[in-house]
C-alpha positions in Angstrom: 49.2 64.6 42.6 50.8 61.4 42.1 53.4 61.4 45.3 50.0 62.6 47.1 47.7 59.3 45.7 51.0 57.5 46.5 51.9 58.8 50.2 47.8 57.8 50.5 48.3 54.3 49.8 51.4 54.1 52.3 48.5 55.0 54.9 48.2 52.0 57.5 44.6 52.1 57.5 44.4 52.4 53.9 46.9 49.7 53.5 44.6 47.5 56.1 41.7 48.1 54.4 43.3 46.9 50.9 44.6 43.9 52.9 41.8 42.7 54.0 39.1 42.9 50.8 42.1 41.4 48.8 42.8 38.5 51.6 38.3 38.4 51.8 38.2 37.9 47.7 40.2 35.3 47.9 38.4 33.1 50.5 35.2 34.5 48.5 36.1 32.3 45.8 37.3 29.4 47.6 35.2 26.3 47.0 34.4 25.3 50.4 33.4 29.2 50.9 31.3 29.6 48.2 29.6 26.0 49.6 29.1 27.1 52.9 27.3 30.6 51.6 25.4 28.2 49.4 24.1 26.3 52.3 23.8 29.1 54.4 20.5 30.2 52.2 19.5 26.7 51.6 19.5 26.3 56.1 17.2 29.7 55.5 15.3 28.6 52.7 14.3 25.3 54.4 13.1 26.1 58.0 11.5 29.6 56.9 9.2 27.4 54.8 9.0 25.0 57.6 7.9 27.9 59.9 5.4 29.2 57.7 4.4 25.3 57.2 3.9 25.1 61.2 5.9 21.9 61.4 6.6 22.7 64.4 7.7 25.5 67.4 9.1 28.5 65.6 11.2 29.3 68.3 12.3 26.0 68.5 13.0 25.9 65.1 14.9 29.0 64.6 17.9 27.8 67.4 18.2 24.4 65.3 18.6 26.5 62.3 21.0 28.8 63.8 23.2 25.8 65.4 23.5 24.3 62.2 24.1 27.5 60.2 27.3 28.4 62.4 28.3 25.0 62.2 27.8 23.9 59.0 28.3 27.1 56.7 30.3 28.7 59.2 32.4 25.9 59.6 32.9 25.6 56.0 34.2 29.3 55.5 36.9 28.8 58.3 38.0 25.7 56.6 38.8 27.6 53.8 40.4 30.1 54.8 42.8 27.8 57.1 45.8 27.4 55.1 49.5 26.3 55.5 51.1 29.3 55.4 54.5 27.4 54.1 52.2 26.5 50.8 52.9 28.0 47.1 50.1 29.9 47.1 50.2 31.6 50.8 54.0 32.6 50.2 53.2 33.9 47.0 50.9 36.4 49.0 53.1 37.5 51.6 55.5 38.2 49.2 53.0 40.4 47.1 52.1 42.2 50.1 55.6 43.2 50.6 56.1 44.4 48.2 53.5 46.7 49.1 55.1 47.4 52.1 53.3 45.3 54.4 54.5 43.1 57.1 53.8 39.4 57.9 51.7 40.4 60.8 49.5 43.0 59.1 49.0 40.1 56.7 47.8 38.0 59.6 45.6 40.7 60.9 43.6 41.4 57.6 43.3 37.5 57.3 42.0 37.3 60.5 39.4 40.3 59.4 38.7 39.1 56.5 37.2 36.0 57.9 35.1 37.6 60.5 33.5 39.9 57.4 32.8 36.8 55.2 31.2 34.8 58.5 29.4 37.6 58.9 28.0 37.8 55.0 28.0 33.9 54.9 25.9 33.8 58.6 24.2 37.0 58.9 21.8 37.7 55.9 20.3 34.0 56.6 20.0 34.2 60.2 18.3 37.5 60.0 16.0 36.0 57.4 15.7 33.7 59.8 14.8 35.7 62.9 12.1 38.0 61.1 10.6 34.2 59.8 10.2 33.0 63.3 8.9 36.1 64.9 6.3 36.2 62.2 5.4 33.0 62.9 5.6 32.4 66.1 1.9 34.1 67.3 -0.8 34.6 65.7 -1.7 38.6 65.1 1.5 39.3 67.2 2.3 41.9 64.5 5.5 43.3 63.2 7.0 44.1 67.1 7.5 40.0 67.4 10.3 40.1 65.5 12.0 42.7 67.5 13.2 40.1 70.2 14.4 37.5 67.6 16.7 39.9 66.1 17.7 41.3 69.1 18.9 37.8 69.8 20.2 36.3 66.5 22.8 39.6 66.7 24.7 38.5 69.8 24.2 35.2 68.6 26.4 36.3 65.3 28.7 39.1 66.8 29.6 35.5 69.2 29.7 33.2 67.3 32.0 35.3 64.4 34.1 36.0 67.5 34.4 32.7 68.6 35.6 30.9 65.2 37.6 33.4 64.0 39.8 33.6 67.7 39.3 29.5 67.2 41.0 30.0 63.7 43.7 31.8 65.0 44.6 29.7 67.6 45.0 26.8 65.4 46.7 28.6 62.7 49.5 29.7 65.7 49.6 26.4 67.6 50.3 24.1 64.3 50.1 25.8 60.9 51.9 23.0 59.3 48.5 21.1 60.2 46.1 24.2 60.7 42.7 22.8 60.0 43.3 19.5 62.2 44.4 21.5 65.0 40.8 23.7 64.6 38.7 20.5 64.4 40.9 19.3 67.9 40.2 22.7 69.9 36.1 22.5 68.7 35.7 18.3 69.3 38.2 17.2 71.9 36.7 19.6 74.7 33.5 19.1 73.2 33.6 15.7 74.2 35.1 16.2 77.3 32.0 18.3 78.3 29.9 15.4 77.5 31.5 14.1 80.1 32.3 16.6 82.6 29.8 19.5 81.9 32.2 21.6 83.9 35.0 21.2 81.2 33.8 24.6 78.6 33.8 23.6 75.2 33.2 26.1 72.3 29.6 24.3 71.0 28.4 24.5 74.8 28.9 28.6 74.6 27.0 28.8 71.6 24.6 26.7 72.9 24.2 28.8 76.0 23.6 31.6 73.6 21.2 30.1 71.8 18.8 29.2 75.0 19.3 32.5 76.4 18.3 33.8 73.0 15.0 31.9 73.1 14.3 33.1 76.5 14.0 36.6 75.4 12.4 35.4 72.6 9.6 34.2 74.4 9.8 37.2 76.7 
């Protein structure tokens, strides 16, 4: 029974899987995490009231709140988990998982998981709170079927944006982990501004931004 229970955990799947809640509890209790989940609900919190307030166009309303949830408590979350990989604590980890009889780039790949399942506990509960807010609403004895479209959108809108930050992360953390969250900041801003300029030039804000207005188009559908 025991080789059995042991030959299990030498599984790679199993071995992933392990990887990746251990490498998703530690970024849980990071403070900048556990910020951006705070603000994440407090985004919700605020413009769900506001709907229900009619302050203004629900629809409207609902792509501010999911710009500024992606960016602010998303942003937050890949913050913390960019780390120098040369620091005490990150060596300390890869030596653990060695031990186990994992490699580097297994380690690198659950990381990488592990923040696309936290964005997506950190973004998705609100936004859908959000969507089901906005389609209720957004028309008067539209009924329970208005909220079909929103969350319709306000999925692509996560499964892309989750996509987008944690390939973004990545990047960074190859190009210059000595300097890891700089170099995230530089790949979101620099061509950011550059698209100010030259619209032409993609940025990563202007694809989520995209995604937001074709989101309200089927909204309004």
């Amino acid at each position: 029974m025991a080789h059995a229970a042991s030959a299990e955990l030498e599984r790679p799947g199993r071995r992933l899987a392990e990887l990746v809640a251990l490498c998703e509890r530690r970024l849980k209790d990071r403070f900048l995490s556990r910020s951006g989940r705070l603000y994440g609900w407090g985004i919700a919190v605020s413009y769900t009231l506001m709907m229900w307030l009619g302050f203004g166009d629900s629809s409207a309303m609902l792509r501010r709140a999911l710009g500024t949830l992606a960016w602010l408590a998303g942003g937050m979350v890949v913050l913390s988990a960019l780390q120098n990989p040369s620091a005490p604590a990150e060596r300390g980890l890869l030596a653990l998982v060695r031990k186990r009889g994992a490699s580097e780039s297994e380690l690198a790949n659950a990381q990488q998981l592990a923040l696309g399942l936290r964005l997506l506990r950190v973004i998705g509960w609100p936004a859908l709170v959000l969507a089901v807010a906005a389609g209720l609403t957004a028309r008067e004895g539209a009924g329970p079927l208005a909220v079909l479209p929103n969350l319709l959108g306000v999925v692509v809108f996560g499964v892309v944006t989750i996509a987008v930050l944690t390939l973004s992360a990545r990047a960074a953390l190859i190009l210059a982990p000595a300097r890891v969250r700089v170099t995230f900041l530089a790949l979101v801003l620099l061509p950011h501004l550059a698209h100010a300029i030259w619209p032409s030039v993609p940025s990563i804000p202007a694809v989520l931004g995209a995604v937001l207005t074709e989101m309200s188009h089927w909204s309004g559908a």
